[in-house]
Steps between C-alpha positions, in 0.01 A plus 500: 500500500669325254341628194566858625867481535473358151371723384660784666822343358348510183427887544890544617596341207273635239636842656862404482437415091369819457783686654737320287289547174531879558877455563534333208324729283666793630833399459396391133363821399832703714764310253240552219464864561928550579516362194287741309677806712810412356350486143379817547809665644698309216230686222582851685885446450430431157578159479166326343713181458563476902158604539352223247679234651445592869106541457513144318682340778264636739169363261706190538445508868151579459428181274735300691273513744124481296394143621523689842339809413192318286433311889510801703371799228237584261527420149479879423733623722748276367431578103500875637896469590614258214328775249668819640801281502522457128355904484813549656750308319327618179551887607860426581567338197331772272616841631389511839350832468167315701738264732443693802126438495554158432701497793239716706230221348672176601645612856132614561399151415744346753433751791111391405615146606657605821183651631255243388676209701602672830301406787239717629218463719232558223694186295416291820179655609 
């Protein structure tokens, strides 16, 4: 009886870790991705120095947090954001006249992160 409840407590609490790692990573890429909104809405006013400095603070964020994200991601996935990151800075620095793909490139990157760590019944089963 003993070892069941242990290990039913184990279950609970493998469950609860879970939950929390998907929090965590969702609120991680939300700031990351406000950040690269405002970058983008800063480029289409037509200030590339606003923009520049916004999408840096939110790569910032995103490194901030890389011991994190090499734990609970792939290696790829990771090198996959960090790369469109500098595509993007590099576009905004030079005329832009690709930014918005850039933009389209690394926000499809984060979304991509969303969906691979929600929960789902084929991740359990």
């Amino acid at each position: 009886m003993k070892r069941g409840l242990l290990a039913a407590g184990l279950l609970i609490l493998l469950f609860a870790l879970l939950l929390a790692n998907i929090h965590a990573l969702d609120a991680l890429i939300g700031a990351v991705e406000k950040g690269v909104c405002r970058s983008s809405a800063a480029l289409r006013a037509g200030d590339a120095q606003l923009a520049a400095s916004e999408a840096e603070a939110a790569m910032k964020l995103w490194q901030s947090k890389a011991d994190y994200a090499h734990i609970v991601l792939r290696q790829e996935t990771i090198d996959a954001v960090s790369e469109a990151f500098f595509e993007l800075l590099e576009e905004i620095r030079s005329d832009g006249g690709e930014a918005e793909e850039a933009y389209l490139s690394l926000l499809y990157h984060l979304d991509s992160i969303a969906r691979m760590e929600h929960l789902r019944l084929s991740s359990v089963f």
